[in-house]
N, C-alpha and C positions, 0 to 999 in steps of 0.2 A: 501635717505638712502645711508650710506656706506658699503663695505663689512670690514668687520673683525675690526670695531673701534663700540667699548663698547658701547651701547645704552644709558649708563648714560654720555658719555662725552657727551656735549650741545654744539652747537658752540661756546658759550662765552668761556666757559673752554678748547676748543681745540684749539683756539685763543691763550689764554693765554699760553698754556702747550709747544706750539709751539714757541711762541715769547721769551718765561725763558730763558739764556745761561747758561751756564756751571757755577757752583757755586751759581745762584740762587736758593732762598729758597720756596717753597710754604707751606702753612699754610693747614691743614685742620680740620678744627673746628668742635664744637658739636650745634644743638641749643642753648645754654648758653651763647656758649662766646658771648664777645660783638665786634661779626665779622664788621659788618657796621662801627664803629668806629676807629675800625684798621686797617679796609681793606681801608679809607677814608686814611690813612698815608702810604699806601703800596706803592710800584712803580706803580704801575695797576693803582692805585688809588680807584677803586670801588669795591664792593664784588660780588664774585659770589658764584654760589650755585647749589651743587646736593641736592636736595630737596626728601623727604622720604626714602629717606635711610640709613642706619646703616652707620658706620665711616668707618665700615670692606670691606663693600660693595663699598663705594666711593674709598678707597684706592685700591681695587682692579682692576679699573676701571683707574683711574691716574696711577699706575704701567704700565697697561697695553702698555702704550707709553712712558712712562716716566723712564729712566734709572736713577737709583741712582748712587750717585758720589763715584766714586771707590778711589778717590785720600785723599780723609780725612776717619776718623776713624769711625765715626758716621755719617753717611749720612741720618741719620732719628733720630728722637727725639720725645718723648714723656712727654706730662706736668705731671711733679709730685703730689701726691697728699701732700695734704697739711697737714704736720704733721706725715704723711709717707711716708715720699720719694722712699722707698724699696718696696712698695706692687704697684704687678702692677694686676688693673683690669681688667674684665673681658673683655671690650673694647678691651685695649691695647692688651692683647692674641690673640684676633683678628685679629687685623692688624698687629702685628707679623706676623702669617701665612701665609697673603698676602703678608707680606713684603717677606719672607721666600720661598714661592709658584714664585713667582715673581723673583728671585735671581734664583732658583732653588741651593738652600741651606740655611742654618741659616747665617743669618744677625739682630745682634742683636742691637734692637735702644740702644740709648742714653736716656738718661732723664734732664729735666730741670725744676727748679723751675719755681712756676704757676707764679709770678711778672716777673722773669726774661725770661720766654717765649711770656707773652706778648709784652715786647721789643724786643725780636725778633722779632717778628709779625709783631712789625709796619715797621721793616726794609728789610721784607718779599716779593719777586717779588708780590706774590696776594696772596688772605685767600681766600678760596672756603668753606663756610658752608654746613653744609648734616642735615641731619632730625635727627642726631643721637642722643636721650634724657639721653640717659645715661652720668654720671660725669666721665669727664677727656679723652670725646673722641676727645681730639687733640693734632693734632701731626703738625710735621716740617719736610718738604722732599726735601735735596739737590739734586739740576737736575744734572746727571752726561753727562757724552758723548756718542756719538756710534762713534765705528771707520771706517775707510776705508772700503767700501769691499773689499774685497780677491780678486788681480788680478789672 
């Protein structure tokens, strides 16, 4: 056991979250996507997985060590739905929140087409799959930095 690191991060994924530098991307998928496959073209190369949990739940858990990149605009991205690019499901409001709760302020993702987020993906430090069944719970989260401490 650790004190104060999220019960869902697993060794493999705090391996991984640790190893990302600064402008790597990770992937966090729904059961649907076909994570195995483009976690096989990742840097990592293999897939990992928070298994039974909501998208909402896994991102709040990756947040919780994981600084998002203050240097670009969108430091998180969400797949569009198809045919609506504009509507964002209930999913995504979820991990909003976290994203948001996380920041402690609004931080609003970005969006990407479902084809052209799969190419991201395969060019993605690693894809961590969750239990999450609902359509379009995945996202893209650039690793940011922490700075100095404070002499």
């Amino acid at each position: 056991m650790l004190k104060s690191i999220d019960p869902m991060l697993n060794a493999d994924v705090l391996y991984a979250l640790r190893a990302m530098g600064h402008g790597d991307d990770l992937v966090i998928c729904d059961a649907n996507f076909p994570a195995d496959a483009v976690a096989r073209q990742s840097v990592l190369g293999r897939l990992l997985r928070i298994d039974n949990v909501t998208a909402g739940r896994a991102a709040r858990a990756i947040l919780s060590v994981l600084p998002l990149d203050s240097f670009v605009d969108k430091p998180a991205l969400r797949m569009q739905i198809v045919g609506e690019p504009d509507e964002v499901p209930v999913v995504q409001i979820e991990v909003q929140h976290e994203i948001d709760a996380a920041q402690g302020g609004h931080l609003p993702m970005g969006s990407i087409e479902r084809f052209a987020f799969y190419e991201l993906a395969k060019k993605s430090y690693c894809v961590i799959q969750t239990g999450e069944r609902r359509f379009y719970g995945c996202f893209v989260f650039k690793k940011g930095v922490i700075g100095p401490d404070a002499a």
